[in-house]
DOKOL-39956 format. One record per residue (C-alpha): residue number from 1; residue in one letter; x, y, z. Coordinates in Angstrom, 1 decimal, m for minus. Layout:
residues N
lolo nr:NUM | rest:a | c1:X | c2:Y | c3:Z
...
***
This chain:
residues 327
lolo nr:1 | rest:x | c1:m102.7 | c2:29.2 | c3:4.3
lolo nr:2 | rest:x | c1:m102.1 | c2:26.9 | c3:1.5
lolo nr:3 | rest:x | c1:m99.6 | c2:29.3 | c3:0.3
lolo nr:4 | rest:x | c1:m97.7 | c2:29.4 | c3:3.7
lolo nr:5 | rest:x | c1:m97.8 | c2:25.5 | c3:3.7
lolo nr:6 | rest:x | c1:m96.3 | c2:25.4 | c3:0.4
lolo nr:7 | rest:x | c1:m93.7 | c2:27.8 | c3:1.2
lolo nr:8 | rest:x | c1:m92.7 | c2:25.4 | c3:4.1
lolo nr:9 | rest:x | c1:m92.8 | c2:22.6 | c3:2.2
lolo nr:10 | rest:x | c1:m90.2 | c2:24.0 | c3:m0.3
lolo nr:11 | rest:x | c1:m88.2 | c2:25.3 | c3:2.5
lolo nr:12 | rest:x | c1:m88.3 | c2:21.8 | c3:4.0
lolo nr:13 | rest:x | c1:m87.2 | c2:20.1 | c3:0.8
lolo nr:14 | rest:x | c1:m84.3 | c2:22.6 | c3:0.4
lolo nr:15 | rest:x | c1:m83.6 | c2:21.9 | c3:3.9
lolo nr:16 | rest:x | c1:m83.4 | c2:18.7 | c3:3.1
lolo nr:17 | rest:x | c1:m81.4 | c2:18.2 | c3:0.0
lolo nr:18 | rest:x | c1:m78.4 | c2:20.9 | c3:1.5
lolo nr:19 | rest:x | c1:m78.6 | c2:18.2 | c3:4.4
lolo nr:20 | rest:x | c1:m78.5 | c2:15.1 | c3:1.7
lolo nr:21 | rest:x | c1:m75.5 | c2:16.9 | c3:0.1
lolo nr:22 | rest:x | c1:m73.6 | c2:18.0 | c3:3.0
lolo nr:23 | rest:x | c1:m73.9 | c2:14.2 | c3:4.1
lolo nr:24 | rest:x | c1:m72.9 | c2:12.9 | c3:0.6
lolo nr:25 | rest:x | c1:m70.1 | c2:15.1 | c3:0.5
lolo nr:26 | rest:x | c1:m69.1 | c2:13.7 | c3:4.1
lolo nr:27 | rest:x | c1:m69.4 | c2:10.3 | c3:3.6
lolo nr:28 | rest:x | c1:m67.2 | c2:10.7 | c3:m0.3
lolo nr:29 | rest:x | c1:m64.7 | c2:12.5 | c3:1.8
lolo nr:30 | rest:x | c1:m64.8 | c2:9.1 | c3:4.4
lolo nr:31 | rest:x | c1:m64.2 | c2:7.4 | c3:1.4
lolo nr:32 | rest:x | c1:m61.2 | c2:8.7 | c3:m0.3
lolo nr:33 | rest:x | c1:m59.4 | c2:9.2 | c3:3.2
lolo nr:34 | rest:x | c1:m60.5 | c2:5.3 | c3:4.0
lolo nr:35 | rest:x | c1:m59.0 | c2:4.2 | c3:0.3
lolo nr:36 | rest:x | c1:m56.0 | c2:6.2 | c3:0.9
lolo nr:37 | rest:x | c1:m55.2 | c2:5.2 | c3:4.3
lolo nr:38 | rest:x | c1:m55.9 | c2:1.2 | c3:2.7
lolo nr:39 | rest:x | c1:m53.5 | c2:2.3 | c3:m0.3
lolo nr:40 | rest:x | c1:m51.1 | c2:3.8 | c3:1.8
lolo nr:41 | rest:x | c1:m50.9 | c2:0.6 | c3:4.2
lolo nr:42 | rest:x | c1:m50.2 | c2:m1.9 | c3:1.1
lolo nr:43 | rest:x | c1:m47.4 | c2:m0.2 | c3:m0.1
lolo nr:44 | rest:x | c1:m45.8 | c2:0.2 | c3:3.2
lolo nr:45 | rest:x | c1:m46.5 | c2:m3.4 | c3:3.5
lolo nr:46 | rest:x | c1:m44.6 | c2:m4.4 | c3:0.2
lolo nr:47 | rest:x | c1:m42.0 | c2:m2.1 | c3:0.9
lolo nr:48 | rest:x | c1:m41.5 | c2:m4.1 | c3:4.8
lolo nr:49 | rest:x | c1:m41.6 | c2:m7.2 | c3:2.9
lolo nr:50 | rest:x | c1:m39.2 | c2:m6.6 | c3:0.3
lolo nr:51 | rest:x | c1:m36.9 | c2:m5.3 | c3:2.9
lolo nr:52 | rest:x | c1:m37.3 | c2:m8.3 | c3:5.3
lolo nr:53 | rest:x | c1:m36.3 | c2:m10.3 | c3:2.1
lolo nr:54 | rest:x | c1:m33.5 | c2:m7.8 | c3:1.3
lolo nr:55 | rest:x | c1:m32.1 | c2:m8.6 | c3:4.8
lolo nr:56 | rest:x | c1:m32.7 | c2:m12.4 | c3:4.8
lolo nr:57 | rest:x | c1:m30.8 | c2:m12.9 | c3:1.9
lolo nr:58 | rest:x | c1:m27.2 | c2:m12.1 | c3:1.5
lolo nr:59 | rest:x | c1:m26.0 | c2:m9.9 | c3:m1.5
lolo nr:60 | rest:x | c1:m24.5 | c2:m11.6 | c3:m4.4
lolo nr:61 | rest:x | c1:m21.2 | c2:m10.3 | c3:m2.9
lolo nr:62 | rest:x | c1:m21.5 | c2:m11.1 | c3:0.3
lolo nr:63 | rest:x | c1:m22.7 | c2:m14.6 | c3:m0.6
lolo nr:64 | rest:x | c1:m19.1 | c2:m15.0 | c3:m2.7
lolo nr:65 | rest:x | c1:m16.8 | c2:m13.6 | c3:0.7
lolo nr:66 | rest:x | c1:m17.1 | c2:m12.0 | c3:3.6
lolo nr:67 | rest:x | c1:m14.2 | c2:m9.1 | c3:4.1
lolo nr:68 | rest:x | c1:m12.8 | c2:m7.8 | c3:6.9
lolo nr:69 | rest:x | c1:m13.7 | c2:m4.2 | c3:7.4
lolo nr:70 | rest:x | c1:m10.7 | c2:m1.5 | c3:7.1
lolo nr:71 | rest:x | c1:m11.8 | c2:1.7 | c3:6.5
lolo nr:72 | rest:x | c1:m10.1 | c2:2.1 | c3:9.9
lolo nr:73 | rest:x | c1:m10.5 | c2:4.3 | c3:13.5
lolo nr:74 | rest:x | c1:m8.9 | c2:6.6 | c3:15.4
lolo nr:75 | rest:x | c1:m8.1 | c2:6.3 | c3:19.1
lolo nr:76 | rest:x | c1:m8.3 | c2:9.5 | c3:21.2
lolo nr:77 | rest:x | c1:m4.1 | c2:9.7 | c3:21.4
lolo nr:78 | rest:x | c1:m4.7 | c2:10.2 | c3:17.5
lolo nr:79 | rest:x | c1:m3.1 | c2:6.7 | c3:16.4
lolo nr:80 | rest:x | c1:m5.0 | c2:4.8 | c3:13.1
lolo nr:81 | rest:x | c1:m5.8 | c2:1.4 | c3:12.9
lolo nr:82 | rest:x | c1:m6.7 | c2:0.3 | c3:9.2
lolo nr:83 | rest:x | c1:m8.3 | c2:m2.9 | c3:11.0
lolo nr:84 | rest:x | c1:m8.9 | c2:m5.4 | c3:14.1
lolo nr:85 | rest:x | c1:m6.9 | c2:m4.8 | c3:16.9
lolo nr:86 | rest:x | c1:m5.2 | c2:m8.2 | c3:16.4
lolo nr:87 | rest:x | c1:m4.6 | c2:m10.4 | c3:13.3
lolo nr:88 | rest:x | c1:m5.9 | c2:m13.3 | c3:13.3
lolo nr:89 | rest:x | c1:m2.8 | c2:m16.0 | c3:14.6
lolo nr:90 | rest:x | c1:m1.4 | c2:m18.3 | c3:11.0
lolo nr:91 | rest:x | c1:0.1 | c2:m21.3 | c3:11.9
lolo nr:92 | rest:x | c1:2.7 | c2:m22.5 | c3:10.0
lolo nr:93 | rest:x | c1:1.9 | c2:m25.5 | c3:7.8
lolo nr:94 | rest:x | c1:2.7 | c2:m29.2 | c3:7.8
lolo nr:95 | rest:x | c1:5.7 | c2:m30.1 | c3:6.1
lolo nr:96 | rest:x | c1:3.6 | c2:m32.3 | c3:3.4
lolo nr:97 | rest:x | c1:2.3 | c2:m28.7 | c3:2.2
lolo nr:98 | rest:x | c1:4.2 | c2:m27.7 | c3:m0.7
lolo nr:99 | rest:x | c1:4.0 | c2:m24.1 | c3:m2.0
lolo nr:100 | rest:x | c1:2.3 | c2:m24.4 | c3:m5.4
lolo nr:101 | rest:x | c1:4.5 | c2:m23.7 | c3:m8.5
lolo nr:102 | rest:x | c1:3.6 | c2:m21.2 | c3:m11.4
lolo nr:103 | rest:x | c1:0.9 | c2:m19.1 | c3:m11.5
lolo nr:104 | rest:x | c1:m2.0 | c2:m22.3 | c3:m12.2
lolo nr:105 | rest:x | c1:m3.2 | c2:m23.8 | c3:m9.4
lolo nr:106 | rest:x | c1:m4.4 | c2:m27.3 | c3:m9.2
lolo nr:107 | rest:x | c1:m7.4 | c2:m28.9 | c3:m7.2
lolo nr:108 | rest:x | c1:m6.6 | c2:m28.4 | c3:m3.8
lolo nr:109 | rest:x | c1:m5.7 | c2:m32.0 | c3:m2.0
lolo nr:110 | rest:x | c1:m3.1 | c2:m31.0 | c3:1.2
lolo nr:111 | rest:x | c1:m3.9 | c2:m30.2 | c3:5.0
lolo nr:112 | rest:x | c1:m6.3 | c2:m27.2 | c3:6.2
lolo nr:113 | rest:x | c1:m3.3 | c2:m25.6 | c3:7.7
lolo nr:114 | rest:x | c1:m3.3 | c2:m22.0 | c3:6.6
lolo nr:115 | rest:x | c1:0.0 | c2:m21.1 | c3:4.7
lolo nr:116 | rest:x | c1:3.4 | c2:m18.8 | c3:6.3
lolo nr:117 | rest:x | c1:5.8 | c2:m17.6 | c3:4.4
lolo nr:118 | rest:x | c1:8.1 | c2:m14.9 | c3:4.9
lolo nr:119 | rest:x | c1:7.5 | c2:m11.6 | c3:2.3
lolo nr:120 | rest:x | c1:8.8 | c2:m8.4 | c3:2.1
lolo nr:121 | rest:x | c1:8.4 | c2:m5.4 | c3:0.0
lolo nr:122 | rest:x | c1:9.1 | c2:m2.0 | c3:0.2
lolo nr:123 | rest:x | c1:6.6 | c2:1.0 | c3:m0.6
lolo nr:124 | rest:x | c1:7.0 | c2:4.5 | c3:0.4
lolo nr:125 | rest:x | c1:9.9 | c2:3.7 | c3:2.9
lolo nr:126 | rest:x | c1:6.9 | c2:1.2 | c3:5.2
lolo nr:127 | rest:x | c1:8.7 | c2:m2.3 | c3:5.4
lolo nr:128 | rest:x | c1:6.5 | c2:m5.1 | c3:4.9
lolo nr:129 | rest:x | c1:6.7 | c2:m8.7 | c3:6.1
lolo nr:130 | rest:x | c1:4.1 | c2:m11.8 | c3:6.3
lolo nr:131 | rest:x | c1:3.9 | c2:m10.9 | c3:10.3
lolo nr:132 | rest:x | c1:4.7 | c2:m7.2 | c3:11.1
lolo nr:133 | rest:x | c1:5.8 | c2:m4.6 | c3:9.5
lolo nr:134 | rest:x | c1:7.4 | c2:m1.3 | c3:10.5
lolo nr:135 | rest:x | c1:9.7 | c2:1.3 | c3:9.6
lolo nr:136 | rest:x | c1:13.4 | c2:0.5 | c3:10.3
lolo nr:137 | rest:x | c1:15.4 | c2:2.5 | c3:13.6
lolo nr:138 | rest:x | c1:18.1 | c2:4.9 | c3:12.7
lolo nr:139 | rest:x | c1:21.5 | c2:3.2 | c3:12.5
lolo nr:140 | rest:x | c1:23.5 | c2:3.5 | c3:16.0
lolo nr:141 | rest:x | c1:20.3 | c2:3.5 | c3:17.5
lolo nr:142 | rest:x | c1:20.3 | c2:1.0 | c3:20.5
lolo nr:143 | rest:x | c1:22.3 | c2:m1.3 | c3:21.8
lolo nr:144 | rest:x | c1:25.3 | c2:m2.8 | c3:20.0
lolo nr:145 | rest:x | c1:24.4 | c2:m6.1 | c3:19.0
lolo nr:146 | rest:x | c1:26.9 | c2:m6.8 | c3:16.9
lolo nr:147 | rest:x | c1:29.5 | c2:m6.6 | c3:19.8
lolo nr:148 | rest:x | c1:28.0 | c2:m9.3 | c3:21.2
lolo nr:149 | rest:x | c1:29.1 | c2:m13.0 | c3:21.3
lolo nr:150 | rest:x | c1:26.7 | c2:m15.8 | c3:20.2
lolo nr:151 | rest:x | c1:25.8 | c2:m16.4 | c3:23.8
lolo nr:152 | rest:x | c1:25.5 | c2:m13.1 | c3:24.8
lolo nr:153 | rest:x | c1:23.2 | c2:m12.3 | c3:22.0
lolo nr:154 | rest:x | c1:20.9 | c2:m15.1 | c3:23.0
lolo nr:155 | rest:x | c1:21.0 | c2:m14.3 | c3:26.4
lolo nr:156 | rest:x | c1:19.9 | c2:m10.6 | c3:25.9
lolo nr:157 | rest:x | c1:17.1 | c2:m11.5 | c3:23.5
lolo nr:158 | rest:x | c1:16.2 | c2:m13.2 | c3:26.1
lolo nr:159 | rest:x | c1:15.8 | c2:m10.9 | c3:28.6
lolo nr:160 | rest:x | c1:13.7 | c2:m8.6 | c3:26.8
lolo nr:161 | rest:x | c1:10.1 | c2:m8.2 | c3:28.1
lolo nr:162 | rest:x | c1:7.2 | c2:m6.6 | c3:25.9
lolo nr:163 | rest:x | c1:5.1 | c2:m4.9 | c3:28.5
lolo nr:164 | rest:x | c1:7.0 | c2:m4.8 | c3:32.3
lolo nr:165 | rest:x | c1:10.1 | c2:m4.9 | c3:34.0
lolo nr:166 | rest:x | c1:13.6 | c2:m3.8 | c3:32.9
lolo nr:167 | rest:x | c1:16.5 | c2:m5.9 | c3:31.1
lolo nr:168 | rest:x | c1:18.8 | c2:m7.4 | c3:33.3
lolo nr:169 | rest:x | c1:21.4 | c2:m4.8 | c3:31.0
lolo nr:170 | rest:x | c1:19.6 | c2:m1.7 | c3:31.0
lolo nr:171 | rest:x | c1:21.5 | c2:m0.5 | c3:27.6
lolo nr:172 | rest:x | c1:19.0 | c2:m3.2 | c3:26.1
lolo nr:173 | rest:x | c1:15.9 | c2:m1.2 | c3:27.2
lolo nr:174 | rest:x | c1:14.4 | c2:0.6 | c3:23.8
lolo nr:175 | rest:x | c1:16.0 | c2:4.0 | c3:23.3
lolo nr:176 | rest:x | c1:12.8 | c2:6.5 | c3:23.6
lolo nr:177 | rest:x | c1:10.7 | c2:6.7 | c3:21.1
lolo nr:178 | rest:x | c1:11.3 | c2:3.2 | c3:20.0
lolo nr:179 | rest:x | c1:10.4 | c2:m0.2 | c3:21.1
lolo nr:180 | rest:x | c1:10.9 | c2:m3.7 | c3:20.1
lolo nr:181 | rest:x | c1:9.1 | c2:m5.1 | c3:16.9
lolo nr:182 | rest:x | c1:7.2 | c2:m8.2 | c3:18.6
lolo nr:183 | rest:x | c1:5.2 | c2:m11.0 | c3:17.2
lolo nr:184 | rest:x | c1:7.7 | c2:m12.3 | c3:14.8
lolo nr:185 | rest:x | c1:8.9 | c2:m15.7 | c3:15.1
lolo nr:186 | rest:x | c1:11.4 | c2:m16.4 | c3:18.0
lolo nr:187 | rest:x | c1:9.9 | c2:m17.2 | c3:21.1
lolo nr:188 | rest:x | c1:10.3 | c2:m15.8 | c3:24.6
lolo nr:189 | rest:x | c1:10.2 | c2:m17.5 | c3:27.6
lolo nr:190 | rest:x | c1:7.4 | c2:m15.4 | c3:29.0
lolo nr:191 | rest:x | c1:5.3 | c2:m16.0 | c3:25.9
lolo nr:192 | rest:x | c1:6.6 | c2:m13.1 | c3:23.3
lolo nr:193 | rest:x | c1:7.7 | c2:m13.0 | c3:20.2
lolo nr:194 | rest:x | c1:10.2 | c2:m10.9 | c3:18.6
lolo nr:195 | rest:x | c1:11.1 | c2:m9.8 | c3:15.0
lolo nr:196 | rest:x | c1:15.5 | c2:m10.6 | c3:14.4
lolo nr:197 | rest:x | c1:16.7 | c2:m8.9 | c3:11.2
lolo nr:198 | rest:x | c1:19.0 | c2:m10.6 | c3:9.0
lolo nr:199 | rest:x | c1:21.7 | c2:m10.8 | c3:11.3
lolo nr:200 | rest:x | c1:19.6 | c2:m11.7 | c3:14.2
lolo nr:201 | rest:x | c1:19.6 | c2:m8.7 | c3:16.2
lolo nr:202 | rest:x | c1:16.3 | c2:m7.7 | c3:17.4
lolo nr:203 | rest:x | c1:14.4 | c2:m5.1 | c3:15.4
lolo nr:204 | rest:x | c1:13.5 | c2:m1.3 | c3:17.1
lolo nr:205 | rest:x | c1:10.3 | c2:0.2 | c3:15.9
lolo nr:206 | rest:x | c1:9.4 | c2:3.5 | c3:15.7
lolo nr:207 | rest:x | c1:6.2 | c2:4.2 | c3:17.7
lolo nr:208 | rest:x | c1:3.6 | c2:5.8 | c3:15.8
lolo nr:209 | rest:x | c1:5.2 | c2:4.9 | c3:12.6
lolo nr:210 | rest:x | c1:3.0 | c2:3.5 | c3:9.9
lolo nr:211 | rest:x | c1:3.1 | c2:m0.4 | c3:10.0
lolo nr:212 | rest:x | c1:1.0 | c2:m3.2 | c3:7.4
lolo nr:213 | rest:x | c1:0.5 | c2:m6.7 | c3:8.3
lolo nr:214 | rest:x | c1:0.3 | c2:m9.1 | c3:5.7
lolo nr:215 | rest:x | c1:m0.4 | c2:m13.1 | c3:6.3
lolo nr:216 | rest:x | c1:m0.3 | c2:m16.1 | c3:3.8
lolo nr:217 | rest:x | c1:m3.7 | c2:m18.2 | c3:4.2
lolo nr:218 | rest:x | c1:m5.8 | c2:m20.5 | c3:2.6
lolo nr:219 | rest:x | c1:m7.9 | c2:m19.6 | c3:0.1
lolo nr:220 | rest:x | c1:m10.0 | c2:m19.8 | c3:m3.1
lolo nr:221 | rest:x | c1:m7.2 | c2:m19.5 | c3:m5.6
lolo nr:222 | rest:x | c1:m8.4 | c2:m21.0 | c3:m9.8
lolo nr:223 | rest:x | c1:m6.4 | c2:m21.0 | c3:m12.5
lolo nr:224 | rest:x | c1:m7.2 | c2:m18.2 | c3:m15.2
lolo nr:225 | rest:x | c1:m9.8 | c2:m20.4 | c3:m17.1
lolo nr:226 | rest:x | c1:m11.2 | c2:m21.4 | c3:m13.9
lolo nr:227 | rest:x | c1:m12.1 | c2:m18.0 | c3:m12.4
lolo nr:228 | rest:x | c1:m13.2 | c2:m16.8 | c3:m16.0
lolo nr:229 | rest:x | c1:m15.6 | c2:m19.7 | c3:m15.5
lolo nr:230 | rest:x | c1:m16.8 | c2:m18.7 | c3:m12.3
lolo nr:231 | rest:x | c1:m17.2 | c2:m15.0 | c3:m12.9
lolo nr:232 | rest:x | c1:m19.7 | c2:m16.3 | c3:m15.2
lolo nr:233 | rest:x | c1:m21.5 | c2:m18.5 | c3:m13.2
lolo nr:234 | rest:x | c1:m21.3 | c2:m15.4 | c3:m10.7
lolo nr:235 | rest:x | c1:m23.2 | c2:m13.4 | c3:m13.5
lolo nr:236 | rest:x | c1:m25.9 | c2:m15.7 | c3:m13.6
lolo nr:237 | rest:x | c1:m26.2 | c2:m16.0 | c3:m9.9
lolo nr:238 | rest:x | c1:m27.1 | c2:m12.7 | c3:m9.9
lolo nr:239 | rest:x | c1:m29.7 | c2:m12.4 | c3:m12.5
lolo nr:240 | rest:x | c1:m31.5 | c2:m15.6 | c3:m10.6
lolo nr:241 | rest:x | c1:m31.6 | c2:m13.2 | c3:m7.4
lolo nr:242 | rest:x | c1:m32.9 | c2:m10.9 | c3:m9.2
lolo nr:243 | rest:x | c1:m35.8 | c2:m13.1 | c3:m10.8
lolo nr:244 | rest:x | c1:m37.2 | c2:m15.1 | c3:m7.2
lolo nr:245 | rest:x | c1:m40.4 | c2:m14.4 | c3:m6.4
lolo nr:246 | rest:x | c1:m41.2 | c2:m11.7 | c3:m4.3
lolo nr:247 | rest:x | c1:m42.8 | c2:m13.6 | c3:m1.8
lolo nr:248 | rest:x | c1:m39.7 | c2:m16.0 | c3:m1.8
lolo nr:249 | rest:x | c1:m35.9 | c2:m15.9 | c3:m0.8
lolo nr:250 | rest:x | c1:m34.8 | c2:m18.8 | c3:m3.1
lolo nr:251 | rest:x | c1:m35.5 | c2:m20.2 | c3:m5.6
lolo nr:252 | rest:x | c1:m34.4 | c2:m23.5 | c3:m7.5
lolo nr:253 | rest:x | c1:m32.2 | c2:m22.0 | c3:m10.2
lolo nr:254 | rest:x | c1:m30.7 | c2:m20.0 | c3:m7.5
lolo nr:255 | rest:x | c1:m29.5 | c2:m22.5 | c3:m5.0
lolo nr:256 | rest:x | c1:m27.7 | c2:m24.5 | c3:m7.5
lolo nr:257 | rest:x | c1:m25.6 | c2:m21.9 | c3:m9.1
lolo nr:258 | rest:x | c1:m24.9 | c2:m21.4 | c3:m5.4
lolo nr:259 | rest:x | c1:m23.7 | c2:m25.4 | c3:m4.8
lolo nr:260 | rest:x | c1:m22.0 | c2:m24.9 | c3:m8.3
lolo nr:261 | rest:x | c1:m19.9 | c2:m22.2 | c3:m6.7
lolo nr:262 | rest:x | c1:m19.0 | c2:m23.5 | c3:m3.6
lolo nr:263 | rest:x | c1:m18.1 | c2:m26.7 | c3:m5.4
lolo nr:264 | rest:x | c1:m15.5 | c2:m24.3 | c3:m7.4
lolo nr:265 | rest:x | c1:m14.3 | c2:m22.7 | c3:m4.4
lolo nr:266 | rest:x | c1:m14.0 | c2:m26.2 | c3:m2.4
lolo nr:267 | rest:x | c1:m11.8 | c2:m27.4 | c3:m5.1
lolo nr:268 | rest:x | c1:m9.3 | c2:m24.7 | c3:m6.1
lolo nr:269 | rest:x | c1:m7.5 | c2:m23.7 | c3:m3.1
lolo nr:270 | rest:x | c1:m4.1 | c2:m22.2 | c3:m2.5
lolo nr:271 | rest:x | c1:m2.0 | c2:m19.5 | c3:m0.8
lolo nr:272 | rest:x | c1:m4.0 | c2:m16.1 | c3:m1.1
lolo nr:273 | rest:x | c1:m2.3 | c2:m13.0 | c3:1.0
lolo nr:274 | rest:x | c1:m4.8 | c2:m11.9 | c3:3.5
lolo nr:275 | rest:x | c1:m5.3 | c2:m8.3 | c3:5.2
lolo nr:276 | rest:x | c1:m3.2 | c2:m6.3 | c3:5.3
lolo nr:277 | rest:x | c1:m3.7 | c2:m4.9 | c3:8.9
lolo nr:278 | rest:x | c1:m2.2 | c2:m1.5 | c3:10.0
lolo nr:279 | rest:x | c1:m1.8 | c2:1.2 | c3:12.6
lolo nr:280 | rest:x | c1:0.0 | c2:4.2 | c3:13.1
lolo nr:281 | rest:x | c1:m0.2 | c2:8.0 | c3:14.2
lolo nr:282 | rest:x | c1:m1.6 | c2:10.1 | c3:11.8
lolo nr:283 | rest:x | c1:1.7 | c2:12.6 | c3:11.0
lolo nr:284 | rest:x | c1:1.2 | c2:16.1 | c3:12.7
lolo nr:285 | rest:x | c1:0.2 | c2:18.8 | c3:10.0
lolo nr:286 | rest:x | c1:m1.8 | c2:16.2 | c3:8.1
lolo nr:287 | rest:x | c1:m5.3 | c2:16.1 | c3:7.8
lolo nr:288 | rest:x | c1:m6.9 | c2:12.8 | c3:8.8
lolo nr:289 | rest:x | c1:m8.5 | c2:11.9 | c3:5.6
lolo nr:290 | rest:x | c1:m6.0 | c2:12.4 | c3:3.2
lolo nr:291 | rest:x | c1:m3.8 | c2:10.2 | c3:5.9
lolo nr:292 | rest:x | c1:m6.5 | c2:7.4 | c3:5.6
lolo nr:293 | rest:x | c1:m6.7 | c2:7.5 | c3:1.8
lolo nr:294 | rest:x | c1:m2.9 | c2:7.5 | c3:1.4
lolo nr:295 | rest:x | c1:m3.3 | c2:4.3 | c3:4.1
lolo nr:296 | rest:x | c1:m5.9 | c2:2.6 | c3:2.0
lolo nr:297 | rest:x | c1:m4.1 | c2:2.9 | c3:m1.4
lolo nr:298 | rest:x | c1:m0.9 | c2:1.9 | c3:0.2
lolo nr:299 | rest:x | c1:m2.8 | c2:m1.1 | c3:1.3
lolo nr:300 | rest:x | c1:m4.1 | c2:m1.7 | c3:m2.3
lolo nr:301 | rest:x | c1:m0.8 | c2:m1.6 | c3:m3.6
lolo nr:302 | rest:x | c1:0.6 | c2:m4.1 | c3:m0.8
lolo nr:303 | rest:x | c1:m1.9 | c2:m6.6 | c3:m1.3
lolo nr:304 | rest:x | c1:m1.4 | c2:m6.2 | c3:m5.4
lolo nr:305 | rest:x | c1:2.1 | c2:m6.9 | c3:m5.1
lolo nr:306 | rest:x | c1:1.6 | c2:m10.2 | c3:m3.0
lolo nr:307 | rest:x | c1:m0.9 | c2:m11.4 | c3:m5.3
lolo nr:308 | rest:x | c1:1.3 | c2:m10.2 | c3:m8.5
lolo nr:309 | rest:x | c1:4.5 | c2:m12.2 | c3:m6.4
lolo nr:310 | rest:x | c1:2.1 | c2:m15.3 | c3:m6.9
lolo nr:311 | rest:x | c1:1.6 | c2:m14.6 | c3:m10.4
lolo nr:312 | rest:x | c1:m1.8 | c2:m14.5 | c3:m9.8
lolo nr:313 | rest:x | c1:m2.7 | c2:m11.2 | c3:m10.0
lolo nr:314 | rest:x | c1:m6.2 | c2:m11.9 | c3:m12.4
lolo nr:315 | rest:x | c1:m7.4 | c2:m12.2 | c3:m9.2
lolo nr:316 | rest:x | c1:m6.9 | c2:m8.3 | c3:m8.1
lolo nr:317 | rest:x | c1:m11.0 | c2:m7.7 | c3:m8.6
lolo nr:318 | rest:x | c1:m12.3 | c2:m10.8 | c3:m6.3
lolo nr:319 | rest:x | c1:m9.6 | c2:m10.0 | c3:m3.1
lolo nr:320 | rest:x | c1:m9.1 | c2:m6.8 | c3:m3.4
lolo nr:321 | rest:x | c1:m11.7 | c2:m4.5 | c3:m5.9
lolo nr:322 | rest:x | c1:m14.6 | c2:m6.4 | c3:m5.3
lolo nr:323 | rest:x | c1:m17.1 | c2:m3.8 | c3:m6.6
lolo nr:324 | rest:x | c1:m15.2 | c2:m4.3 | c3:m10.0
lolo nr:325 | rest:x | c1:m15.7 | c2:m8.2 | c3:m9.5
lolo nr:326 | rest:x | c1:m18.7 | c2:m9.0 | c3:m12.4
lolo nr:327 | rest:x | c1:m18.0 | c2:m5.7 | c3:m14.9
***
């Protein structure tokens, strides 16, 4: 008997431990899974917060300018636009602003009237103005303007209507395919305006043909030293974002390079060409994105030739290579 009690007893103490270790093994297993799971949760947490303060602060870049967005669209009829729908409207300035001489500019001191001026510039065969900009009508194309006496001429301007009705002269309706280059300068009655060539006869544009829009504004424009000066403070702007705290957005090192910069930009203002804007219809046989990146450079080159006009073309990596701006 005392050797069948035994026997139980060792069968209950093996019992027992396999029931200890099973349990042990259960409750490590809790463990790891419970410091994995806690592990898990404070790196996604530092990961939410660093991109809540990714998102509350602006980039370096986007905290020197904002830029409209070109990379363009395509309607369903297959015509481009390389930006907004509409440019935004430049008034023409005061006659106490003067157009700023050389390629230095001085501390801004005149009106907050955006600059006009008329520029053209040919690239590729497009024709490029401040306003609009389109490519030219065949010659003989249209009516015969130069027939025309003085008052005759201003009367059929006149009567030219951008979106209903006919011409009191129907020979001054657009031949097809064409149509009159509007938002220039001279006035309508109804409220258009129209482009006049040299000679003052209003200008035909070919629809669908590839058009840029370039306007004069107001803008942050330093003289060499100047912008060398800033491009440096813009250096240092970044490596303070880069050093706040990660439980901060600011930090006091940051926010006064930033009033240091908008002081520079308050103070050294001048005419800067803004856009260009553009359109067209992407030319049949050509594939669309080859069509855009012949746009964009075009573009480039446009705004490059306005800024090199100004003799200001040090500038080239702030308005128009900004991802070249601190190298």
């Amino acid at each position: 008997m005392f050797r069948d009690i035994l026997k139980n007893r060792l069968f209950i103490g093996a019992l027992a431990f396999f029931v200890l270790c099973v349990a042990g093994s259960l409750l490590y297993m809790r463990h790891v899974e419970q410091q994995t799971a806690r592990e898990l949760a404070e790196t996604q947490e530092r990961v939410q917060q660093y991109t809540d303060r990714q998102n509350r602060q602006p980039t370096p870049e986007a905290s020197v300018r904002a830029e409209p967005q070109q990379d363009g669209h395509v309607h369903e009829d297959g015509t481009f636009h390389a930006g907004p729908h509409e440019a935004p409207p430049v008034a023409a300035p005061p006659p106490s602003v003067a157009k700023p001489a050389g390629d230095v500019s001085v501390p801004f001191v005149g009106a907050d009237a955006p600059f006009d001026d008329p520029y053209l510039q040919m690239v590729d065969g497009f024709t490029v103005t401040s306003q609009f900009a389109i490519m030219m009508a065949p010659k003989g194309v249209g009516p015969d303007w130069s027939a025309m006496s003085a008052e005759e001429l201003a009367d059929a301007i006149e009567t030219i209507n951008k979106t209903h009705g006919a011409p009191r002269d129907d020979a001054l309706w657009p031949p097809e395919g064409y149509s009159y280059a509007f938002g220039g300068t001279t006035s309508l009655s109804n409220g258009d305006n129209v482009w006049l060539d040299d000679n003052g006869y209003p200008i035909l544009a070919k629809r669908g043909a590839p058009f840029f829009d370039i306007a004069w504004v107001e803008d942050f424009r330093p003289p060499p030293d100047v912008y060398a000066d800033y491009k440096a403070l813009h250096e240092r702007y970044i490596q303070a974002f880069l050093n706040v705290p990660d439980d901060s957005t600011t930090s006091p090192e940051l926010e006064q390079i930033s009033a240091e910069k908008k002081a520079i930009k308050a103070m050294y203002r001048g005419r800067i060409p803004s856009g260009p804007f553009g359109g067209g219809m992407v030319p049949s046989g050509m594939d669309p994105p080859q069509y855009f990146r012949q746009f964009k450079e075009i573009q480039n080159q446009l705004k490059l030739n306005a800024l090199e006009s100004e003799g200001i073309a040090y500038l080239r990596d702030y308005y128009i290579y900004p991802e070249e701006f601190t190298k």
